[in-house]
N, C-alpha and C positions, 0 to 999 in steps of 0.2 A: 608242397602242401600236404597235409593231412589229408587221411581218408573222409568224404563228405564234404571238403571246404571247398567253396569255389576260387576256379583256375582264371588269374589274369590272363582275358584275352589279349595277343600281340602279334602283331603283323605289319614287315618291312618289305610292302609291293613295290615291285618294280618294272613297271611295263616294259619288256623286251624291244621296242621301237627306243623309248625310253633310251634305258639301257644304251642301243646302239649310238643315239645322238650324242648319248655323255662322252662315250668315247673319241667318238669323230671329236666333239670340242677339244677332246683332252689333247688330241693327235692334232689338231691347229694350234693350241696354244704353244704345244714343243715347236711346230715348225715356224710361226710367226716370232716369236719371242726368242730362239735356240735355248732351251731350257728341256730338262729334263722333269716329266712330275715324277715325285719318289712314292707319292701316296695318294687315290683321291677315293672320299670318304660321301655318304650321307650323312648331313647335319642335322637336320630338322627333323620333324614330327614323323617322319618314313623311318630315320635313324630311332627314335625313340620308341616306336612300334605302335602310333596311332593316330595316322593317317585320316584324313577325309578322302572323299573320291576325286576330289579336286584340290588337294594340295598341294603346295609346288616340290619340285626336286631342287630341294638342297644342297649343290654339290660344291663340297671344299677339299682343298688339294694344297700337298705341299713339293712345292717343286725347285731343285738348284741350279744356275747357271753354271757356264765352264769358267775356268781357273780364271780367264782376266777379267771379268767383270768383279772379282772380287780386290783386284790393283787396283784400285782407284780410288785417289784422294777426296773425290767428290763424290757428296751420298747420291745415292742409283733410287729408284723406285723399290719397293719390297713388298708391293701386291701387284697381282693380278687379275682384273674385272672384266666379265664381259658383259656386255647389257645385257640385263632380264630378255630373255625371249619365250614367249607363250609360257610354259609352266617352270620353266629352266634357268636355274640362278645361280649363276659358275663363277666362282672367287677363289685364289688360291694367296698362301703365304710362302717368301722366300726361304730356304733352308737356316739360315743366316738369322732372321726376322725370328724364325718360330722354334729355336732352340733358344734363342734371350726370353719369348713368353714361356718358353717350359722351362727354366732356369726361376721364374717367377712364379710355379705354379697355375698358369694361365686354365683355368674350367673349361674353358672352350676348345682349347686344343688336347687338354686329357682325351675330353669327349669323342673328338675325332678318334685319337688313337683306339677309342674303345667303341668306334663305330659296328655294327652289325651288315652294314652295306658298304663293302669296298668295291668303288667300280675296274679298279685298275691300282698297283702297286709293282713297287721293284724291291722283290721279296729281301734281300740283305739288306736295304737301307730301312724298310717299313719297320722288320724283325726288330732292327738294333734302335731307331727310336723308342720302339712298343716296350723293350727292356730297360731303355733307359729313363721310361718316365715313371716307376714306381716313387724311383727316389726322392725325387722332385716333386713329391705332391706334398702339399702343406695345408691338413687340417685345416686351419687358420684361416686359410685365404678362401679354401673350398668353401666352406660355412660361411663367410662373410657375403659369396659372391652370390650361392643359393637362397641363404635369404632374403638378403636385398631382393631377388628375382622375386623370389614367394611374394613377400609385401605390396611389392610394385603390383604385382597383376592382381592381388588383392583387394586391394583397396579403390584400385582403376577401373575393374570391371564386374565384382561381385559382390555389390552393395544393394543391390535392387532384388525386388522380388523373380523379377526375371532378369534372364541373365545369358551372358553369349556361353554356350556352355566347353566350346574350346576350351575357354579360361580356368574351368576347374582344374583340366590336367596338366596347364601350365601356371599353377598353385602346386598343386598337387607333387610333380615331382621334382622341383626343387624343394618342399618343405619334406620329402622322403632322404632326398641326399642330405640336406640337414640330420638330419635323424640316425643316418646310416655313420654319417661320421661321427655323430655325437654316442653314436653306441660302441663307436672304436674298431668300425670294420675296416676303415680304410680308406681308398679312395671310390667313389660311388660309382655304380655300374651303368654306362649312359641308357641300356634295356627298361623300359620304365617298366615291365612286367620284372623285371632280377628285382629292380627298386622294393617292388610293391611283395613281391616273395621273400623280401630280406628283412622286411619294417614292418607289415601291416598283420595283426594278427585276428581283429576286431570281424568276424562272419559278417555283418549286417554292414558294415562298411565296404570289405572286400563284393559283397553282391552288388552296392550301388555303383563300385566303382565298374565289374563285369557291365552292369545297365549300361554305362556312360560308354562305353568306349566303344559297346555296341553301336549305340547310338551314334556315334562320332565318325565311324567307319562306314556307313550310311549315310551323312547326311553331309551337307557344306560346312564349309568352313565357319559361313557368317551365321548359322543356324542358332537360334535362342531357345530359351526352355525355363522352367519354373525352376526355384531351388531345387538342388540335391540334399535333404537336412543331415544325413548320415554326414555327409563329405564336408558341407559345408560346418557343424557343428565340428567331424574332426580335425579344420584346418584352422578355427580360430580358437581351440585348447592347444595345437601343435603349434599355435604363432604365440601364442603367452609363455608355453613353455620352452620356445629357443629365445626369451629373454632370458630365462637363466644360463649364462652360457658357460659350458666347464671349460678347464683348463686345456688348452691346444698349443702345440709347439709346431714353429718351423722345420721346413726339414735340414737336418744338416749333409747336402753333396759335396764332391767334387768337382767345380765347374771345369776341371782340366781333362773333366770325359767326353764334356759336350766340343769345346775345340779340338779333341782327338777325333770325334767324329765327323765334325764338318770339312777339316783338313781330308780325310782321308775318304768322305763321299765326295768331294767335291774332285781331288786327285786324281779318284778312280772313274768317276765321268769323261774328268777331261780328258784323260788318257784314252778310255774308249771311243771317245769323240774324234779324238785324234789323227 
């Protein structure tokens, strides 16, 4: 930012208690299941950098079985759940499962790899996903997926004079990645403060948004509040104008890098396993 403008507040807390539970789940899930996780990430509103004080931890994880579970003529399960417990929401995707969504451009799984909170990773397998997904993002699909999102929470929750005021910033930075790829940056940054530093240049907006997120980081989740007019006037000129939509192309990969990869993480597991 410029000298005088104000600095999007962001913060990805982690209570060290926290913190340790993630890992003991993550270290049951390898011994119940014989799996290995390759990655496990913050999803939510902690990964995005604006939390309430009671938010839950989001944690998603990608993790491969050894060699013979991948023999098998009959399809296997390709998630991992474990019940919500107290603030703690642990799901993970098979190695297998979540290079077919990043082959597809999957928003959710970029996001992961562009997590700001890893709880835990096996640095060559993370490294070579994190390189392998530039290729595989597709304008096209990103934009389609963030708006949809914009809209929905739009129209569902900030119609009224008051209003849950969560919802603003889950507005808010899907109609930014809109914007970031409509202005041909690329694939969007899951950091909603990168977002809001890459898009927003407007002082009296960037202040309400600093307001909000103060606020947010403060208060509950379920917390209501009057309109934002800054925020709320820039999201329904930002929603007229990703009706005009410019021209976006697929990407064009190789998909004979992603079964080079999974042949050879999965190889070199079982080997080790061994």
């Amino acid at each position: 930012m410029e000298d005088g403008w104000p600095e999007v507040l962001s913060a990805h807390p982690v209570a060290p208690e926290v913190h340790a539970r993630v890992l003991d789940a993550l270290d049951e899930i390898e011994r119940r299941h014989d799996v290995t996780v390759l990655f496990a990430c913050e999803s939510g509103s902690r990964g995005w950098g604006f939390a309430s004080p009671d938010s839950d931890y989001d944690v998603r994880f990608v993790y491969a079985h050894r060699l013979r579970w991948y023999l098998s003529v009959a399809p296997r399960r390709d998630v991992i759940e474990l019940p919500i417990s107290d603030e703690l929401d642990v799901s993970g995707w098979e190695l297998r499962k979540a290079l077919r969504l990043l082959r597809k451009s999957n928003p959710t799984l970029l996001e992961w790899l562009d997590s700001p909170v890893v709880y835990r990773e096996q640095p060559a397998a993370a490294d070579s996903l994190r390189a392998l997904a530039p290729a595989w993002f597709s304008a096209l699909r990103g934009r389609y997926h963030y708006l949809a999102m914009a809209r929905k929470n739009f129209r569902g929750y900030l119609q009224g004079e008051t209003v849950r005021l969560k919802k603003y910033l889950y507005v808010l930075r899907p109609l930014l990645a809109v914007r970031w790829i409509d202005r041909g940056m690329g694939r969007p940054p899951m950091r909603f403060a990168d977002l809001v530093a890459g898009t927003v240049e407007d002082r009296a907006l960037l202040a309400e948004i600093n307001a909000l997120l103060a606020h947010k980081m403060r208060a509950g989740e379920a917390e209501y509040g009057p309109r934002r007019p800054h925020i709320h006037a820039f999201i329904e000129g930002a929603l007229a104008q990703a009706e005009r939509e410019p021209p976006h192309t697929h990407p064009v990969a190789d998909a004979a890098e992603l079964d080079g990869f999974l042949m050879e993480t999965v190889l070199a597991l079982s080997a080790r396993k061994a």
